[in-house]
C-alpha positions as CSV (number, residue, x, y, z in Angstrom):
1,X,1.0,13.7,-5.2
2,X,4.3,13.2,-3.4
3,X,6.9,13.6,-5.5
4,X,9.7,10.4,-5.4
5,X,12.9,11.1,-3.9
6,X,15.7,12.5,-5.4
7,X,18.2,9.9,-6.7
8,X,20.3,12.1,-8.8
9,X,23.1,11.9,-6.7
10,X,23.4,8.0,-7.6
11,X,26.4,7.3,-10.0
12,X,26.4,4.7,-12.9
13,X,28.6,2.5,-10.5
14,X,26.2,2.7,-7.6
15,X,23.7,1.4,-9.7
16,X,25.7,-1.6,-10.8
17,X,26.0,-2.5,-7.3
18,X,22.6,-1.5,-5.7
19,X,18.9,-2.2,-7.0
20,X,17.9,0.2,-9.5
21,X,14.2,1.5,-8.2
22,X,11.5,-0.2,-10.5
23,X,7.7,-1.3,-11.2
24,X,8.2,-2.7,-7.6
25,X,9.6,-0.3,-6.0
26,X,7.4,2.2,-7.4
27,X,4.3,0.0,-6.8
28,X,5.3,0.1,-3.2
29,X,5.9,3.8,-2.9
30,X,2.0,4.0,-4.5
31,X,0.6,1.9,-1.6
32,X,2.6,4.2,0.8
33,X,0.9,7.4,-0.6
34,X,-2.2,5.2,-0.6
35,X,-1.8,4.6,3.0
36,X,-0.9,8.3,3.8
37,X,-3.5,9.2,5.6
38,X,-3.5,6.4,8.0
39,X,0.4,6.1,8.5
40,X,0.6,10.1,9.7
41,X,-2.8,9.8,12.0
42,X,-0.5,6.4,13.6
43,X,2.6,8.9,13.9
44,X,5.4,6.3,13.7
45,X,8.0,6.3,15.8
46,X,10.0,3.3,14.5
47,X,10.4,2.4,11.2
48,X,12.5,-0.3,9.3
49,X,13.3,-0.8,6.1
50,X,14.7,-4.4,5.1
51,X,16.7,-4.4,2.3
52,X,16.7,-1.0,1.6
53,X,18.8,-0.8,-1.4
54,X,19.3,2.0,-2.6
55,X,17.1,4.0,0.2
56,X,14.3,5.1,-2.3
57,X,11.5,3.7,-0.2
58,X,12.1,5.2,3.2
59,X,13.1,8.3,1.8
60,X,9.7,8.4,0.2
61,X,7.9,7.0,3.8
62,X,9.7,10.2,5.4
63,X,8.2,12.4,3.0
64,X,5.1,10.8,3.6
65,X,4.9,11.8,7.5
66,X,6.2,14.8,7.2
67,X,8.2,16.7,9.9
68,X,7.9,13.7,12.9
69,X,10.2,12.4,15.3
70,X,10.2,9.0,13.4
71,X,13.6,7.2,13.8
72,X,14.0,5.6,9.9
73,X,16.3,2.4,10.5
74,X,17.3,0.4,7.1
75,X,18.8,-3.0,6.9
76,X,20.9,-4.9,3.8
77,X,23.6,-7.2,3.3
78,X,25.1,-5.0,0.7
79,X,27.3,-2.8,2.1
80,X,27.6,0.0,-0.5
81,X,23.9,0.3,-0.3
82,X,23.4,0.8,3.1
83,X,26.3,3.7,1.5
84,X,23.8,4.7,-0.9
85,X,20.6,4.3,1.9
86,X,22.3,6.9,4.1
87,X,23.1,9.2,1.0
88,X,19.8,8.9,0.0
89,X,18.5,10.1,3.0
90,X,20.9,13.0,3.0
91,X,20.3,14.2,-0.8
92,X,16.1,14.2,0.6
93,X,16.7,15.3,3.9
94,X,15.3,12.4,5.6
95,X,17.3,11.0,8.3
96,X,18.0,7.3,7.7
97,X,19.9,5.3,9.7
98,X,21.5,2.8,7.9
99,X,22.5,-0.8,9.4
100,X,24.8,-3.5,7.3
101,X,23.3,-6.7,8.1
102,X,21.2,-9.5,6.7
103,X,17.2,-9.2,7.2
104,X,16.6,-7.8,10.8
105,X,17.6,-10.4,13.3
106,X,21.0,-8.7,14.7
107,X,18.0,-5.9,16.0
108,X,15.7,-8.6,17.0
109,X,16.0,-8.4,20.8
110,X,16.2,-4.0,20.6
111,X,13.2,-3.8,18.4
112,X,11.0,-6.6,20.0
113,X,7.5,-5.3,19.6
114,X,8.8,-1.8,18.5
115,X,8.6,-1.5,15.0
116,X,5.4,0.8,14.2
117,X,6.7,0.2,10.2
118,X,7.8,-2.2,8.3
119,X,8.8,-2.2,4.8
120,X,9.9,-5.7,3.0
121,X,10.2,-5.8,-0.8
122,X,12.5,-8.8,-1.2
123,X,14.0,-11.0,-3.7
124,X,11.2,-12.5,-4.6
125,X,12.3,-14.2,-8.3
126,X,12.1,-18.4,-8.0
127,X,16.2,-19.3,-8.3
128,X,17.2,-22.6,-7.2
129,X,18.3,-22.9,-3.4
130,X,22.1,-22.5,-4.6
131,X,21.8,-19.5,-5.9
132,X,20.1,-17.9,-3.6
133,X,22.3,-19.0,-1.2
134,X,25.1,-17.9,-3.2
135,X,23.9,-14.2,-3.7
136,X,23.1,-13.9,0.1
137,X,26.8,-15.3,0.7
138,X,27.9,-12.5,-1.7
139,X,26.4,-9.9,-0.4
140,X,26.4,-8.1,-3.8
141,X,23.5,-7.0,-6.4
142,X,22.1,-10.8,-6.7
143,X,21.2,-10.8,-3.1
144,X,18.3,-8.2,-4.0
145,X,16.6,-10.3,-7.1
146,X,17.5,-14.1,-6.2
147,X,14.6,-15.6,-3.9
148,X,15.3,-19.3,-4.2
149,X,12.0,-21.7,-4.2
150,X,9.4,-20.1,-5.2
151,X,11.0,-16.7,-4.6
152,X,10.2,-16.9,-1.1
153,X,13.3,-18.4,0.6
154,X,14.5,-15.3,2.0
155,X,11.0,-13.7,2.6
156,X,10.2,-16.8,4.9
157,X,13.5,-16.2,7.1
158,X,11.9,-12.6,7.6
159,X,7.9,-13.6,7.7
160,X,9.3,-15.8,11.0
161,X,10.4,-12.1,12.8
162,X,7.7,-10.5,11.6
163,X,5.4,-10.4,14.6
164,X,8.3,-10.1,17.3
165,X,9.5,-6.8,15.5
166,X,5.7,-5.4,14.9
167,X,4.3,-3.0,17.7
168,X,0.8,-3.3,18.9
169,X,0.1,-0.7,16.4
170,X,2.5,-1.8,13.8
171,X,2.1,-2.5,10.4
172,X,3.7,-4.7,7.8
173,X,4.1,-3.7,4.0
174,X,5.3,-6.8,1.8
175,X,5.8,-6.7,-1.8
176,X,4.5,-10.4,-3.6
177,X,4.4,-11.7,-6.8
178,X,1.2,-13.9,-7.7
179,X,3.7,-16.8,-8.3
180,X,4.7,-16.6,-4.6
181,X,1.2,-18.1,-3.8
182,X,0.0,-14.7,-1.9
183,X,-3.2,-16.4,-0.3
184,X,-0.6,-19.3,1.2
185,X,1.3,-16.3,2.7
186,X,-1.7,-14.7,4.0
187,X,-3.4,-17.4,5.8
188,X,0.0,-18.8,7.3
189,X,0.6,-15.3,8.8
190,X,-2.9,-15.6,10.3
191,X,-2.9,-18.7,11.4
192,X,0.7,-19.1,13.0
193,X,1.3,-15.4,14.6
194,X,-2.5,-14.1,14.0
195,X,-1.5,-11.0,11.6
196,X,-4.7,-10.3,9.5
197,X,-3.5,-9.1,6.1
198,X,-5.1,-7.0,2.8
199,X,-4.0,-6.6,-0.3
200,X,-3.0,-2.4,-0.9
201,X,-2.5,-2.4,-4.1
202,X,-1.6,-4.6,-7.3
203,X,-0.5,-4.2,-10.8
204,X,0.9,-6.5,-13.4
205,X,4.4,-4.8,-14.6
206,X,5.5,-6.9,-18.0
207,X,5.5,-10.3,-17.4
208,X,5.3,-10.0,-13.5
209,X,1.9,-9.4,-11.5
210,X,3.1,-7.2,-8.3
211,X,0.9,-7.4,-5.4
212,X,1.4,-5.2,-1.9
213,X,0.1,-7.2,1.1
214,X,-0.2,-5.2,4.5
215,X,-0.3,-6.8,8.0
216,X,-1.2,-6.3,11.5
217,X,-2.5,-7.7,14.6
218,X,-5.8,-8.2,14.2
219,X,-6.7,-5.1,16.7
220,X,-5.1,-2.9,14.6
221,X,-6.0,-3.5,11.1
């Protein structure tokens, strides 16, 4: 088993600002050590993190591939926790490189067709528009939970990059809750940039039902 990372060096206020790691987070970090086998035999060589919070999750991919040359880029709007991403990465000895921004479109044009990894658990809880609007605008805590219709406004502003920043060989890790209408997703990503998908893993977490959906091109899956 590979252990999580190391968050000790989190405070009490960091955790006010930044997502606290939980049933999804963790979820995800199972389909990663599910996947280990087949992410080290790819040997990445980029990988991005959107959203990355409070870095837990590509901390946890480095351990995963071991010693590599893998470049670990991380995206979110929240500037303290692209603070607590690159701290993160320190505290675990896993080199992340941190980038303040929203979603991945400032790297669009440098990472077309680069990205051998990519991580994506967003705020997937159904908000109204406003609000999700609001807690993007705000670039604070909300921006991690509030999702807008459905809980998939801001996932569909990334699911429009998603095959521009994949590699041939790339690979897509999204987390989903069953209320964001998972086999809608699926067959939209097939059918407009011809990413096959499967579900990794899924587990029902209190009152939510977590589900981890991977893509790739259809030749690599």
């Amino acid at each position: 088993m590979i252990p999580t990372p190391d968050l000790s060096h989190l405070t009490r206020h960091d955790l006010e600002q930044v997502y606290d790691p939980a049933e999804d987070t963790f979820l995800l970090l199972d389909a990663l050590e599910q996947e280990a086998e087949a992410l080290r035999k790819e040997r990445p060589l980029i990988c991005l993190e959107v959203g990355s919070g409070s870095g837990c999750v590509s901390a946890f991919l480095g351990k995963v591939l071991g010693q590599s040359s893998s470049l670990y880029l991380c995206t979110d709007i929240n500037k303290h926790a692209t603070h607590c991403t690159l701290a993160t990465g320190k505290q675990n000895k896993i080199p992340l490189d941190p980038v303040t921004c929203s979603l991945a479109r400032p790297l669009l044009s440098r990472l077309r067709h680069a990205v051998d990894v990519l991580l994506f658990n967003p705020p997937y809880v159904p908000t109204d528009t406003d609000e999700a609007s609001s807690a993007q605008g705000s670039a604070d805590i909300a921006g991690s939970w509030a999702g807008g219709a459905d809980g998939m406004e801001i996932t569909n502003r990334l699911l429009q990059d998603v095959e521009c920043l994949l590699s041939p060989r790339g690979r897509f890790y999204l987390v989903a809750l069953r209320q964001n209408n998972v086999p809608s997703i699926r067959s939209r990503m097939l059918e407009d940039f011809g990413l096959t998908s499967q579900v990794v893993i899924e587990r029902r977490a209190g009152r939510e039902y977590l589900i981890i959906i991977r893509f790739a091109r259809a030749t690599s899956s």
